[in-house]
C-alpha positions as CSV (number, residue, x, y, z in Angstrom):
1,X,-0.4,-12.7,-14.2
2,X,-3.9,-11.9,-15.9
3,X,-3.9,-8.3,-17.6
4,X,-4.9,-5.7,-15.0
5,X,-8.1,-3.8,-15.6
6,X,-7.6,-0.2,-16.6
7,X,-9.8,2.4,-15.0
8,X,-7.9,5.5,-14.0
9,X,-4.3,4.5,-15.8
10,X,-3.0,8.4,-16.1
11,X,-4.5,10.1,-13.2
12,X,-1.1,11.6,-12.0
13,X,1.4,12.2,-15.1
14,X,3.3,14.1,-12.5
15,X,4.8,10.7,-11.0
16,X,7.3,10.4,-13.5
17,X,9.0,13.7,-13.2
18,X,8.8,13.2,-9.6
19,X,11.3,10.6,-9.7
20,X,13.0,11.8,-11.9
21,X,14.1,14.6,-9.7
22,X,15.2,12.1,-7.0
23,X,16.9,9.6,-9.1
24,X,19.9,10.7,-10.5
25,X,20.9,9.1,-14.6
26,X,22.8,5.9,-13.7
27,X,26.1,6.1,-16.4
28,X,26.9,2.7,-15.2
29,X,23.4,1.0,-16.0
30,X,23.4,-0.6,-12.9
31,X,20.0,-1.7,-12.2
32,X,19.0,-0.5,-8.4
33,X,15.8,-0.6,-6.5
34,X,13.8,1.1,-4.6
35,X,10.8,1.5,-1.8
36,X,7.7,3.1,-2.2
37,X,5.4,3.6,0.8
38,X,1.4,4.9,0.1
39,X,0.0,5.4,3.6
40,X,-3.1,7.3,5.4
41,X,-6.2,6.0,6.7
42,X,-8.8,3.9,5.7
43,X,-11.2,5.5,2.4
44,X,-8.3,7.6,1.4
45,X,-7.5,5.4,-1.4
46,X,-4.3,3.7,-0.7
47,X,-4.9,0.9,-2.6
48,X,-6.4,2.6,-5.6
49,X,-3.0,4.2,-5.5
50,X,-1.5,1.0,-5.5
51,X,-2.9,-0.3,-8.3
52,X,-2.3,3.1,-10.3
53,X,1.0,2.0,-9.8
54,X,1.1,-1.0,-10.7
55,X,-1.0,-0.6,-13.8
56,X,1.7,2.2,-15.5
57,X,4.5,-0.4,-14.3
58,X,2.5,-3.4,-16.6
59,X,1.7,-0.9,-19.5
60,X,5.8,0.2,-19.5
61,X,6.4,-3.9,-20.1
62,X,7.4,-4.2,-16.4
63,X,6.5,-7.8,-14.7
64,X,4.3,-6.9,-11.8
65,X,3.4,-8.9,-8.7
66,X,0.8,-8.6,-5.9
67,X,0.9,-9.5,-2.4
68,X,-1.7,-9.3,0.2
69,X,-1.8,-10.6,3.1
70,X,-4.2,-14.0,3.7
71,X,-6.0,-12.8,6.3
72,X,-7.7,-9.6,4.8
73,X,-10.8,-11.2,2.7
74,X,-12.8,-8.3,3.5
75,X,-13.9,-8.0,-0.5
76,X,-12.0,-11.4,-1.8
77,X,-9.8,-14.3,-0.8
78,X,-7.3,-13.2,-3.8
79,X,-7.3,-10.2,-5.2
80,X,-6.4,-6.9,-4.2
81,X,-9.8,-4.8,-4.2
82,X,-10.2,-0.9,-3.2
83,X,-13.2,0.6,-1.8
84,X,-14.0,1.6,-5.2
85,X,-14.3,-2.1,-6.4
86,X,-11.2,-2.2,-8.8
87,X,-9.3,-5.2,-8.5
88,X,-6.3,-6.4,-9.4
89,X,-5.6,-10.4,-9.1
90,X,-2.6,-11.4,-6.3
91,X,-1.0,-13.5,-4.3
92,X,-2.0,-14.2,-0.2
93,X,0.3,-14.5,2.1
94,X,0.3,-15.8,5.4
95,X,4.0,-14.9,6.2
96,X,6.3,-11.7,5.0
97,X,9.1,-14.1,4.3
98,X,7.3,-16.2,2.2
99,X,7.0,-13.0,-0.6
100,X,10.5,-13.7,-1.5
101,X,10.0,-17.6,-2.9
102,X,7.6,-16.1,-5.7
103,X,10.0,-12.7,-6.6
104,X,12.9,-14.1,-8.7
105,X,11.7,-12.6,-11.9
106,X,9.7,-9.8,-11.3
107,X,10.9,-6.0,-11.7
108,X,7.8,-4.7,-9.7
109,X,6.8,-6.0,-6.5
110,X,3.4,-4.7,-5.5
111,X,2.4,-5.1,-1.3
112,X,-0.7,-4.1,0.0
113,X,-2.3,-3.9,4.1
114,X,1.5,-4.0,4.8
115,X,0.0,-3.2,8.7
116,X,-1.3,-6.4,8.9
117,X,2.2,-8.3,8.1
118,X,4.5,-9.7,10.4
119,X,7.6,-7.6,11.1
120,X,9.9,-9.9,9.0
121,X,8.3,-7.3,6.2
122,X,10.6,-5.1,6.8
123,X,13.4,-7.3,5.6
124,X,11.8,-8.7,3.1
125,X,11.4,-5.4,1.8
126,X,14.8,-4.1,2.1
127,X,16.0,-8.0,0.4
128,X,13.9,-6.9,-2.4
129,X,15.4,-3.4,-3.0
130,X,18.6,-4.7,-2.8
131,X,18.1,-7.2,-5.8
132,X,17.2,-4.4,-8.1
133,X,13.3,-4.2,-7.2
134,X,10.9,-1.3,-7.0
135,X,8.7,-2.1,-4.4
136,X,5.3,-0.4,-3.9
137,X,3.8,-0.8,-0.2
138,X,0.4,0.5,0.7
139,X,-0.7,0.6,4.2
140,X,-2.8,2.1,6.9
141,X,-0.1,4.4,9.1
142,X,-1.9,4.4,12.5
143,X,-4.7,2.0,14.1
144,X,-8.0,3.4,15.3
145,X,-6.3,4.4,18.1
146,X,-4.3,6.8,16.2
147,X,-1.0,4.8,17.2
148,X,1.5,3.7,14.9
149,X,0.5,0.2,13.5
150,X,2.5,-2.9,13.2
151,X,5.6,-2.6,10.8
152,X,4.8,0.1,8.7
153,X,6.8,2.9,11.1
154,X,9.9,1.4,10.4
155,X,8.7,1.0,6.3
156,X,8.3,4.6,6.5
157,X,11.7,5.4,8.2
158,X,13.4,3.2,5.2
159,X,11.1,4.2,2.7
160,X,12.9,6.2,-0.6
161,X,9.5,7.7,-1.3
162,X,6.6,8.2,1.0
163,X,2.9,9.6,-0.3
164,X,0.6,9.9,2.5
165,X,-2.8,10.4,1.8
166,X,-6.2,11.6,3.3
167,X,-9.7,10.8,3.5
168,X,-12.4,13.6,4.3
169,X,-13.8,13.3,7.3
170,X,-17.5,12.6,7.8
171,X,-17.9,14.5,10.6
172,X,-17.0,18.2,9.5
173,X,-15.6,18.0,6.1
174,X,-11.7,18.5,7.0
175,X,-9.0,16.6,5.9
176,X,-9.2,12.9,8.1
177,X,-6.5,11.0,9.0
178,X,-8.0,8.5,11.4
179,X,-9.7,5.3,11.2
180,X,-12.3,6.2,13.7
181,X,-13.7,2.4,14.8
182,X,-17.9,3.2,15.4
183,X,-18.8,-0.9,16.2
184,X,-17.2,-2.1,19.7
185,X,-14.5,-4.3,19.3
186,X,-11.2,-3.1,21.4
187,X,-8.7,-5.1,19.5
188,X,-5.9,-3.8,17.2
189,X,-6.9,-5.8,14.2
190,X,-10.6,-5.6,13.4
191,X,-11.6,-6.6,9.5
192,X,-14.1,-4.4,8.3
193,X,-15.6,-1.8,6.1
194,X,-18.0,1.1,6.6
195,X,-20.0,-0.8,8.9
196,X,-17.0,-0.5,11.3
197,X,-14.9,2.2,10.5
198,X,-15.2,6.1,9.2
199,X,-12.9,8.3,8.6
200,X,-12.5,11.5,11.3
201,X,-10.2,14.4,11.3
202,X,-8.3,14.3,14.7
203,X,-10.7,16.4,16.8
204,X,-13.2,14.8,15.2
205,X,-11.7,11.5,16.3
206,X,-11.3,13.2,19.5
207,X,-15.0,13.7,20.5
C-alpha cells in the first residue's frame, strides 16, 4: 500500500479519548475488533473522515486497507477521493464478499460508499470484527429521497461507534442532511457530483 498523503492528520485529537471511554483495558490482551460507521449526506465529508482515519491508523504502524466499490468512478477508477480532492489509493470491488480474500493481514480495514454494496456487506463486516479488525465504513445514510439506503441501516444498528455528519444547506444556511437530487433522474443510484446533487436541510428538501 503506497504511503497515504497527509493533509489534515490531527484534526480531532479528541478520537482517541473517545474510545477510550468505550473500550474498557483488555487484562487478557486479547485482540478484538470493532465497527466504525461515518454517515450523513453527500458534501458533509464522509470520506475526508475516512481517510482521517485511516491516515492516524498508518502513522500508529497499523496495516491499512481501502475498499470501494467498482462502480463509483465519479473522480477515479481506484482510489478513494473526497470532494476536497484528497485521495488515498484502494481496492474496487464489485462484490462485498470479495473484501474478505484481500484482509488476512490487515489490522485496519477501511470501506467507503458502503450504500452502494450488496447486502452481503453486512456479513462481511461483522466476519471482519470477529477476526480482530477495526473496520471503518463511510456511507451516505438516506437516498435523495430521504429513505434509508441499501445496507447501511442494518451497519448502523451493528455498528460499535456511529459519527453522523452534516453538510450546510445551500438553500438557508442550516444544518443539511439530505442529498437533494436537482438533474432528473428517478432512480435510486445516480453517480454524480454537484451537477446533480446539493445538499438541503429537510424543509429545504421539502420545497
Amino acid at each position: 500500500m503506497k504511503e497515504l498523503k497527509n493533509k489534515d492528520l490531527f484534526k480531532n485529537e479528541k478520537e482517541i479519548a473517545l474510545l477510550s471511554m468505550f473500550i474498557e483495558q483488555n487484562f487478557s490482551k486479547e485482540k478484538r475488533g470493532w465497527l466504525e460507521v461515518v454517515c450523513g449526506s453527500m458534501f458533509s465529508g464522509k470520506t475526508e473522515e475516512l481517510i482521517r482515519r485511516l491516515k492516524r491508523a498508518q502513522i500508529a504502524n497499523l496495516k491499512v486497507v481501502i475498499y470501494k466499490p467498482a462502480t463509483d468512478t465519479r473522480y477515479d477508477k481506484e482510489n478513494v477521493v473526497s470532494h476536497d480532492a484528497n485521495s488515498v489509493p484502494s481496492i474496487p470491488i464489485d462484490f462485498a464478499k470479495n473484501i474478505l480474500l484481500h484482509v488476512a493481514d490487515a489490522d485496519v480495514v477501511g470501506i467507503d460508499e458502503a450504500q452502494f454494496f450488496d447486502h452481503e456487506i453486512i456479513p462481511v463486516c461483522e466476519t471482519l470484527v470477529m477476526h480482530g479488525k477495526r473496520v471503518i465504513v463511510a456511507g451516505l445514510d438516506m437516498d435523495y429521497l430521504g429513505k434509508p439506503f441499501g445496507p447501511m441501516p442494518q451497519l448502523l444498528a451493528i455498528a460499535d461507534f456511529i459519527t453522523k455528519l452534516h453538510a450546510i444547506c445551500v438553500q438557508c444556511g442550516h444544518l443539511a442532511n439530505v442529498s437533494y437530487r436537482t438533474s432528473a433522474e428517478e432512480g435510486t443510484v445516480v453517480l454524480g457530483e454537484k451537477n446533480n446533487y446539493e445538499p438541503r436541510c429537510r424543509i429545504c428538501a421539502a420545497k
